[in-house]
Kinemage of the C-alpha trace (Angstrom):
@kinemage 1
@onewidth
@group {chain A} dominant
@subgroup {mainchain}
@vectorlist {calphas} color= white
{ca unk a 1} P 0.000 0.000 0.000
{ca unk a 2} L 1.447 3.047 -1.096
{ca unk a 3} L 0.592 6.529 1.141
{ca unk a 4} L 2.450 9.051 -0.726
{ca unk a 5} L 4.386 9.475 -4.181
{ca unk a 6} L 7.662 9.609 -5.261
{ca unk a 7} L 8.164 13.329 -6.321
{ca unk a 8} L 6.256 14.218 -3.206
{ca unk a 9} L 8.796 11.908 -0.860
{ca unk a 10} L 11.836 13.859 -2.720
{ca unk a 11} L 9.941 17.168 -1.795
{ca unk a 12} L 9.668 15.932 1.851
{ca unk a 13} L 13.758 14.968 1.712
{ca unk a 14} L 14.742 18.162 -0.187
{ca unk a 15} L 12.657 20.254 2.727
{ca unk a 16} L 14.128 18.213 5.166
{ca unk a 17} L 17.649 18.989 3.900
{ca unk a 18} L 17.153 22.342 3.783
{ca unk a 19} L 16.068 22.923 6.930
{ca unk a 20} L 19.336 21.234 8.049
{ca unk a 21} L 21.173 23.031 6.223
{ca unk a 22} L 19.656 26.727 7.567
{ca unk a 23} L 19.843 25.062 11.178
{ca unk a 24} L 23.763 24.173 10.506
{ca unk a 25} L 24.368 27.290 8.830
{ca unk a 26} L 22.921 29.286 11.877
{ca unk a 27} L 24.750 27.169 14.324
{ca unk a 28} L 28.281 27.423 12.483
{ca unk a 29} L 28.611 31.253 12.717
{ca unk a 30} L 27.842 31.048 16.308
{ca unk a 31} L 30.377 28.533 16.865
{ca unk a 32} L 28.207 25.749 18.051
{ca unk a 33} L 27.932 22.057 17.922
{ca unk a 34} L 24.669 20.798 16.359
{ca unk a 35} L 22.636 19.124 19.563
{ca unk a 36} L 22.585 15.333 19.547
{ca unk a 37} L 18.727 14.643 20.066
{ca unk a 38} L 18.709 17.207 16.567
{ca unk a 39} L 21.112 15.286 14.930
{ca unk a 40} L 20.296 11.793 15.660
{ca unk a 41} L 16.677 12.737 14.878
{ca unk a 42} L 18.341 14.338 10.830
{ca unk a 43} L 19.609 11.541 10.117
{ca unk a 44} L 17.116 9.020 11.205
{ca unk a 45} L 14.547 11.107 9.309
{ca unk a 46} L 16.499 11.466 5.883
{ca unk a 47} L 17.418 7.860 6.224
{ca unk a 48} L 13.656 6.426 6.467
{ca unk a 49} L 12.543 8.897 3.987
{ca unk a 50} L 15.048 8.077 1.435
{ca unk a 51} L 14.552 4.448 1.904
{ca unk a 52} L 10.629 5.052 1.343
{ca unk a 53} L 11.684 7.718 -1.520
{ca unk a 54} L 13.799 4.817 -3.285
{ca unk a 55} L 10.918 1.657 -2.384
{ca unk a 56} L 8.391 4.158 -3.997
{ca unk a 57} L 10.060 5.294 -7.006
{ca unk a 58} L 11.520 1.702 -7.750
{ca unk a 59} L 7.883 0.174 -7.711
{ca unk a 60} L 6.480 3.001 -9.871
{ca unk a 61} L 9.584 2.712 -12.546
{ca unk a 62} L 9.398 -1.317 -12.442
{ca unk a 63} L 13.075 -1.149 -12.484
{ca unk a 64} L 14.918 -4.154 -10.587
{ca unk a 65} L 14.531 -4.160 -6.646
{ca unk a 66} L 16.817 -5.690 -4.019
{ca unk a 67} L 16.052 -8.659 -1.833
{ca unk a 68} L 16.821 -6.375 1.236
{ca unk a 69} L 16.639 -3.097 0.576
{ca unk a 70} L 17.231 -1.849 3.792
{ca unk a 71} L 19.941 -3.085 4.785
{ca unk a 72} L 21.739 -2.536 1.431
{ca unk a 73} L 20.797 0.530 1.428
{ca unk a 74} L 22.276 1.152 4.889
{ca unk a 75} L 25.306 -0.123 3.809
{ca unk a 76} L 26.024 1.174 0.186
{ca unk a 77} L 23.683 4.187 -0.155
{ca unk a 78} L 26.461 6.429 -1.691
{ca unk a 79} L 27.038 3.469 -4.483
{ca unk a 80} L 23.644 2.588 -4.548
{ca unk a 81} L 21.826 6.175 -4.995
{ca unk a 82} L 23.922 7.542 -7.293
{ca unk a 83} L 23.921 4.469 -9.516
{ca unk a 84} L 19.911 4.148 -9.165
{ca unk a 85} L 19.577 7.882 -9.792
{ca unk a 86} L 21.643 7.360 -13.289
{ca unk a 87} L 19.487 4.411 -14.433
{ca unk a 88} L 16.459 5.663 -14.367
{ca unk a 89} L 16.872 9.491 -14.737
{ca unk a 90} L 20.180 9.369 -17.120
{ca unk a 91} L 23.034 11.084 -16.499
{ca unk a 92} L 22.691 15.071 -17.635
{ca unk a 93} L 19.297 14.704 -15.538
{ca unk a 94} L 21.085 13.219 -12.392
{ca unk a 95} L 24.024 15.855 -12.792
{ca unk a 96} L 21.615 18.800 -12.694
{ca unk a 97} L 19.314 17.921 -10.613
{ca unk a 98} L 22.020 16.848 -8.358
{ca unk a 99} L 23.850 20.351 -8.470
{ca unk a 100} L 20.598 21.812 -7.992
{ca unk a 101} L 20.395 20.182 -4.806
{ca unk a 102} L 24.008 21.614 -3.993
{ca unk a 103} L 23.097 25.199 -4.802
{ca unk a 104} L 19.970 25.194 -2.729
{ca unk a 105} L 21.921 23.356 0.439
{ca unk a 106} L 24.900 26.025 0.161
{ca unk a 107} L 22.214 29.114 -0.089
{ca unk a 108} L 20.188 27.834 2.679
{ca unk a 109} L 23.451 27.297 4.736
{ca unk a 110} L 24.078 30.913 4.035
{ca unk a 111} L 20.768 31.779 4.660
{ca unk a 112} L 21.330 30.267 8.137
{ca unk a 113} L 24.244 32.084 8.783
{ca unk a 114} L 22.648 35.242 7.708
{ca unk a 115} L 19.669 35.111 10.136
{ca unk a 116} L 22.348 34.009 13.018
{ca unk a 117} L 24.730 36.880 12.494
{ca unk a 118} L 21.488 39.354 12.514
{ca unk a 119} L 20.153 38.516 15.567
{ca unk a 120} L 23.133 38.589 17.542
């Protein structure tokens, strides 16, 4: 049973990432570590939604899917996303979207550090 889509999953991620990156940005010019509860709770977060992202978008593209999933995907995800993203998407499509992503993660880290150094 599938609740939500696959473009709507990578929404949720790239708003999720984002938000990291403004909280990191904020945090850095203030010199601070990022909390632990924040942190564990980032990366548990991205890591369930990415797995959900990928289980999603692999049923919907019928491409081939891994006995465990999970735990492969624990293990390999900077092998396996990359590779997955450039099988089904191509690779100019991957590339942009992919320095999209990098664009938006450096401005909201600066966006973070903006809002930090003005209310200080």
């Amino acid at each position: 049973m599938k609740l939500f889509s696959a473009r709507f999953l990578a929404v949720l991620i790239f708003a999720l990432l984002t938000l990291v990156a403004i909280e990191r940005g904020a945090l850095s010019v203030r010199h601070a570590d990022i909390p632990g509860s924040s942190a564990v709770l980032q990366y548990v977060l991205l890591f369930c939604l990415i797995g959900y992202w990928l289980d999603v978008d692999s049923r919907q593209r019928q491409t081939l899917r891994y006995w465990d999933m999970g735990f492969f995907l624990f293990v390999a995800w900077p092998l396996i996303l990359p590779y997955y993203l450039v099988k089904t998407r191509g690779t100019k499509r991957t590339l942009l979207s992919t320095l999209l992503f990098a664009a938006v993660y450096v401005g909201a880290f600066l966006v973070g550090s903006t809002i930090s150094k003005l209310a200080k």
